[in-house]
N, C-alpha and C positions, 0 to 999 in steps of 0.2 A: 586493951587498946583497940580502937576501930580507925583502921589506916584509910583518911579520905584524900589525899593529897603526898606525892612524889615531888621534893625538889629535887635536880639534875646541875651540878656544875657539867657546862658543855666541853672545853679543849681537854684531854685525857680520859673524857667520862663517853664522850659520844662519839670523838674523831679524834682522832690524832694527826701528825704531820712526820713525815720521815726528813729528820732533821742532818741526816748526814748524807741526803742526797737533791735538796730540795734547791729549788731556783736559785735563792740567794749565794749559798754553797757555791753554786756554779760560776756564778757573777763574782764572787772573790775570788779563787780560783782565779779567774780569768783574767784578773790584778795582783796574781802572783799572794794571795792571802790564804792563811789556810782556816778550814771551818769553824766559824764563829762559837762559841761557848758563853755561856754566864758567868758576870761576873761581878763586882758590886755597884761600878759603874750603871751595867746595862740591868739590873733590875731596880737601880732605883727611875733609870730614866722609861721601864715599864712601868712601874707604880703612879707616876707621876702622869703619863697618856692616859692609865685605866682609869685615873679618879679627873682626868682633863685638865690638869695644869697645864699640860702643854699638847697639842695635836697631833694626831697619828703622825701629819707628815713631819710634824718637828721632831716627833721620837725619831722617825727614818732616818734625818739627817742627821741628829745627832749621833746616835750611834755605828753609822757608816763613821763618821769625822773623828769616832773612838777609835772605831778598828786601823781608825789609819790613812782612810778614803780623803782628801782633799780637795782636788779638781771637780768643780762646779758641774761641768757635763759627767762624771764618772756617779757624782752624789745623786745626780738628776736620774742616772740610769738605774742606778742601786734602788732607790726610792721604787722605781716601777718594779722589777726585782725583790724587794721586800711585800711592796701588796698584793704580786703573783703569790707570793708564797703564804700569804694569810688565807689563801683560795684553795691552797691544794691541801685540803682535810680527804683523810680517808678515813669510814666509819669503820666502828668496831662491827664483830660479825653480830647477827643477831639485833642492832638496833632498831632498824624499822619495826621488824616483827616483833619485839619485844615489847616496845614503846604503844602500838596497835592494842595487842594484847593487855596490857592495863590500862590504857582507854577505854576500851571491853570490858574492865571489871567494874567502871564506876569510880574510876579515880582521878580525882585533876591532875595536872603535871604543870612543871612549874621550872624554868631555869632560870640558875643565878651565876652569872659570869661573872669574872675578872678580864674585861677586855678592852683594847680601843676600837676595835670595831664594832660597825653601827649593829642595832636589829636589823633592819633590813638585809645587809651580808648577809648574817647567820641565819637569817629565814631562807635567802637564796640559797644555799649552801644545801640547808636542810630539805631543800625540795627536791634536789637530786637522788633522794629517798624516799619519798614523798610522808615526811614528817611536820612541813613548814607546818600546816593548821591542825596539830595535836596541843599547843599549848592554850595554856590557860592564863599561864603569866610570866612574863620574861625580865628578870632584874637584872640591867645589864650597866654595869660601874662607871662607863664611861658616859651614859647620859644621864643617869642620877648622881656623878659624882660622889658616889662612896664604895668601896670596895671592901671583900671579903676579907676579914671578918668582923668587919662590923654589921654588929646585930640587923641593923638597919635595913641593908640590902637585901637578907632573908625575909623579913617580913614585909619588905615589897613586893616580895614576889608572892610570899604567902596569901598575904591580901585578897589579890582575885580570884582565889580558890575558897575561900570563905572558911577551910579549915584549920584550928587552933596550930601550936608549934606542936600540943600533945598528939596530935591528929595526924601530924606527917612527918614524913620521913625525907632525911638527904643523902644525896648519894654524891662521892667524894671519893679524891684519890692524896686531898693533901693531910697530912695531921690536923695544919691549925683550922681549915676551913670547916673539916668534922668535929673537933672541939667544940668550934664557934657556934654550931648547927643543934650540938647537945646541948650546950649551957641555955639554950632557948628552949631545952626543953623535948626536940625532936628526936626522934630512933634515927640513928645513923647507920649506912650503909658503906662498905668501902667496897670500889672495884677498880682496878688496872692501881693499884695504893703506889707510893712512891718508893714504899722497902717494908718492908716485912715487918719493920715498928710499927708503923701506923696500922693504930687500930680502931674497933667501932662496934656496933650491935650487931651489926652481921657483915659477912664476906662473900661478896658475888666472885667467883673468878671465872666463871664468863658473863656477858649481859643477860642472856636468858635466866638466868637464875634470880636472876632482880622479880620476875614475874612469881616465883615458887615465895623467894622471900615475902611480897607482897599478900599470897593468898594466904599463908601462916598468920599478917598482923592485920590481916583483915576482917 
């Protein structure tokens, strides 16, 4: 195999969010709630913003109106509150330099989200590192309306990199999204995985090693 293209899921692959101390956390708290958790309610009303049935701010308020939130000014406040906290990504160690370094080697790079926020956010986000102009193609679920794992949104993004699925590689932390990633054919990468099941073609367990992984399939 000659590796010309990296696709990148970005929330747990590039940044993460500290979930037990972040804005929202604080803003329930502060209405007597205690920290929000998943549940089947609130992922289906995420599935539903990522592929834009319904809009970031109607996920917001619906899911405050879940936890319990009522009152019109508290829903209003929470909503500011839930879009602070889609902001406060903190990157893994090593992604700048990482992501740099295979740039360097002659390889596209490509991410495919599950998300409701726009490119634009994640391009800001991502300049804070200065990553924003390392891609080559960004498939992101909430403007094409279709989300991981459907075939689809990988080779949207593969597309502008002009390399087959045999040609590249995805790098994942869920099961079904690296599944989705193989059956198309791609060498699958896991890093920050969800538990020790989830498995794949190779295992970063830091980001830099993404770089070693790449010059071995290259």
């Amino acid at each position: 195999m000659s590796l010309k293209a990296i696709l990148f899921d970005a929330g747990d692959i590039l940044y993460h969010r500290d979930r037990q101390n972040d804005t929202l956390v604080k803003f329930l708290a502060s209405h007597g709630l205690p920290p929000y958790s998943r549940d089947a309610v609130s992922v289906e009303l995420q599935r539903r913003a990522y592929v834009a049935e319904i809009t970031k701010e109607e996920h917001h308020e619906e899911f405050l109106k879940h936890l319990g939130i009522s009152d019109p000014q508290a829903i209003a406040e929470g909503v500011t509150a839930m879009n602070d906290v889609q902001g406060e990504v903190k990157f893994f160690d090593g992604v700048a330099e990482t992501l740099h370094r295979l740039k360097a080697l002659g390889l596209s790079l490509a991410i495919v989200t599950n998300t409701f926020n726009s490119t634009e956010d994640k391009l800001d986000w991502f300049s804070r590192i200065g990553i924003e102009g390392l891609w080559d193609g960004i498939a992101n679920s909430c403007e094409l309306k279709i989300s991981k794992p459907d075939p689809k949104i990988y080779l949207a993004a593969l597309e502008p990199t002009g390399a087959t699925a045999a040609e590249a590689a995805f790098v994942g932390h869920a099961a079904y999204e690296l599944e989705a990633a193989k059956a198309l054919g791609m060498t699958t990468i896991t890093f920050n995985r969800d538990s020790p099941d989830v498995t794949a073609d190779h295992v970063a367990n830091r980001f830099e090693e993404l770089a070693e992984i790449a010059g071995v399939l290259s």
